[in-house]
C-alpha positions as CSV (number, residue, x, y, z in Angstrom):
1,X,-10.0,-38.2,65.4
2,X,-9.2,-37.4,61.7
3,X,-9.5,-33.9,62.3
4,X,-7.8,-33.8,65.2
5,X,-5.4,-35.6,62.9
6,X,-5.5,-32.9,60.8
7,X,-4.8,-30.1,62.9
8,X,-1.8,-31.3,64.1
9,X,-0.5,-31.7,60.8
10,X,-1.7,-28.2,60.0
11,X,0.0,-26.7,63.2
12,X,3.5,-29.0,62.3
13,X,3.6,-27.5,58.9
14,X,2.8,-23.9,59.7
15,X,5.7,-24.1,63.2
16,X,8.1,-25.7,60.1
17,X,7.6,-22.7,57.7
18,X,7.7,-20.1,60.4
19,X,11.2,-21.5,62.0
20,X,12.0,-21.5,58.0
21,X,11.9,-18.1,57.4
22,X,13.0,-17.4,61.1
23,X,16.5,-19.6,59.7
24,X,17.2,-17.1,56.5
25,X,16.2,-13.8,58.4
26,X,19.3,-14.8,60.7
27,X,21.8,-15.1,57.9
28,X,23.9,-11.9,57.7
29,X,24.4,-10.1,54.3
30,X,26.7,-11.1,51.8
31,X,28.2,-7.4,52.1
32,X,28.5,-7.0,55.7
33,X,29.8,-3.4,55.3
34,X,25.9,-3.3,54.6
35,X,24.8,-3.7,58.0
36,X,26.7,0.0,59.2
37,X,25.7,2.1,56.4
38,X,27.7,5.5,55.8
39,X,24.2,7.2,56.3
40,X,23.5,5.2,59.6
41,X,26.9,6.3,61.2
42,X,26.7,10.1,59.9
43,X,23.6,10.4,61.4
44,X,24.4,8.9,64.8
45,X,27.9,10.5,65.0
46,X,26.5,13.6,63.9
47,X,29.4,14.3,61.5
48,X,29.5,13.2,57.8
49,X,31.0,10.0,57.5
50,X,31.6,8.7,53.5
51,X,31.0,5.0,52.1
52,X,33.2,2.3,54.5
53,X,36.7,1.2,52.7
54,X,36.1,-2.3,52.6
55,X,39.5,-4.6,53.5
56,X,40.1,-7.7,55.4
57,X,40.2,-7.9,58.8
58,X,43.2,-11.0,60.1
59,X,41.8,-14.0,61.3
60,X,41.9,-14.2,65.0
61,X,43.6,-17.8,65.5
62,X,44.7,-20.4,63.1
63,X,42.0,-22.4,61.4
64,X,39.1,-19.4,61.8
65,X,37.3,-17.1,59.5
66,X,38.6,-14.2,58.1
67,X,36.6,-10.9,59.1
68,X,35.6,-7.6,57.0
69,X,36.9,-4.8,58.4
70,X,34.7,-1.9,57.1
71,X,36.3,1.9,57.9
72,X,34.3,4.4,57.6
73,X,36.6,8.0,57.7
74,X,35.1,12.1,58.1
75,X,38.2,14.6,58.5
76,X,40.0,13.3,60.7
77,X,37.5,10.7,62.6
78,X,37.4,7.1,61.9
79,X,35.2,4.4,62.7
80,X,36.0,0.9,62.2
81,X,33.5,-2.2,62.4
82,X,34.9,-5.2,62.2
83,X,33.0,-8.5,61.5
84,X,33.2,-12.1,61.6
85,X,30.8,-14.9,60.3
86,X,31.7,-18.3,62.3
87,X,30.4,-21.5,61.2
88,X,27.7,-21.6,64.0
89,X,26.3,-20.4,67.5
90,X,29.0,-22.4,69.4
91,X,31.7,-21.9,67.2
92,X,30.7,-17.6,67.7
93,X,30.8,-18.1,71.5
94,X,33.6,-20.5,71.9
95,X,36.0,-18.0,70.0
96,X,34.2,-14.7,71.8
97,X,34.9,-15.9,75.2
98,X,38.5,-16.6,74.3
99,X,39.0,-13.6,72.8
100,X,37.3,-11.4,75.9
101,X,40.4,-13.6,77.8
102,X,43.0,-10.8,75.6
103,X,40.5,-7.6,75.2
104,X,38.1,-8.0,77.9
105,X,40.7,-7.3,81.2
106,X,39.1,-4.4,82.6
107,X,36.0,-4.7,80.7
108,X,32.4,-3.8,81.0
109,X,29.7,-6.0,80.0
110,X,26.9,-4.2,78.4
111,X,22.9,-5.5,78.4
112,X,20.8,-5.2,75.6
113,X,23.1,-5.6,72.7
114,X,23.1,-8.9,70.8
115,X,23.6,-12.3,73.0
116,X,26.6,-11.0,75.0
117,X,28.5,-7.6,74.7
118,X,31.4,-5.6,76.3
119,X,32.7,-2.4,76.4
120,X,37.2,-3.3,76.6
121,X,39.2,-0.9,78.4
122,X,39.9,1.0,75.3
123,X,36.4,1.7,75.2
124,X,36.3,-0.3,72.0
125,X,33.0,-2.3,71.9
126,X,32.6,-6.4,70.9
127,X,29.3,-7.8,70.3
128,X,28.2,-11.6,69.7
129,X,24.7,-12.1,68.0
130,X,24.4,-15.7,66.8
131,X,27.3,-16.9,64.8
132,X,28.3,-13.2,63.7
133,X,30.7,-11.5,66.0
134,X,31.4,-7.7,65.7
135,X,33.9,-4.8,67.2
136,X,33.3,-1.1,66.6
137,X,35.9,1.2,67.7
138,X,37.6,4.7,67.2
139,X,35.3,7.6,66.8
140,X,32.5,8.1,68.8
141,X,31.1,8.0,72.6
142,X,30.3,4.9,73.9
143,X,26.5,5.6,74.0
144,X,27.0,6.1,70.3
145,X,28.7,2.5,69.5
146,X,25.8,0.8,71.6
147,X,23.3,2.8,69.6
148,X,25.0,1.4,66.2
149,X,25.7,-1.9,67.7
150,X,21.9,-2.1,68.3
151,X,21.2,-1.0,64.7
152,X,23.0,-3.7,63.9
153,X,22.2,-6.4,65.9
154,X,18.8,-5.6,65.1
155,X,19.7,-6.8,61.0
156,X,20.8,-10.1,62.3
């Protein structure tokens, strides 16, 4: 019985450090320009694409978080990605499925990329992982954005 005992205790501690580190792999950079390096974009765009200009990107209603828009420019190409860090899960996909309400008419949802994705009619694409939300748009084919939207998803 003891040693049963102590198993269980052995097993609770080992679940608690593994959903631990689980916990702060999930937080996104302080630098979220980080997550779409120049080097990442050149390389899947196939043109040469400098270091992003880093601004802010408008919050999206009242009483939300300001984003990072990070533009990334090559001649006369640009990329923006444009991210926001909510307070949590819900608050991420309470505000994403209002926002697919204005950009998402004529939409196409797309598998595989974060929790939920969509491709608006634009062809500009939004992407929900957790609590970070994230828009690429401009240059590019759409295969391209899902590759980097992957990339980046992939961080989070």
């Amino acid at each position: 019985m003891v040693r049963l005992n102590q198993l269980c205790w052995a097993v609770t501690l080992m679940l608690a450090a593994c959903s631990c580190e689980l916990a702060r792999a999930a937080e996104p950079p302080s630098d979220l320009c980080s997550l779409l390096p120049a080097g990442t974009v050149t390389k899947t765009l196939g043109q040469d694409f400098g270091s992003p200009k880093k601004t802010v990107a408008p919050r999206p209603f009242p009483n939300t978080n300001q984003g990072t828009d990070c533009t990334h420019e090559s001649g006369g190409h640009t990329l923006l990605f444009r991210v926001y860090v909510d307070p949590s899960t819900s608050a991420s996909t309470e505000l994403f499925a209002k926002l697919k309400m204005y950009f998402g008419n004529g939409s196409t949802a797309v598998a595989g990329i974060g929790d939920e994705a969509y491709l608006d009619k634009l062809k500009g694409l939004h992407v929900r992982k957790g609590k970070v939300r994230y828009f690429l748009d401009g240059a590019g084919t759409p295969k391209q954005k899902n590759d980097l939207a992957l990339g980046v998803a992939g961080q989070l």
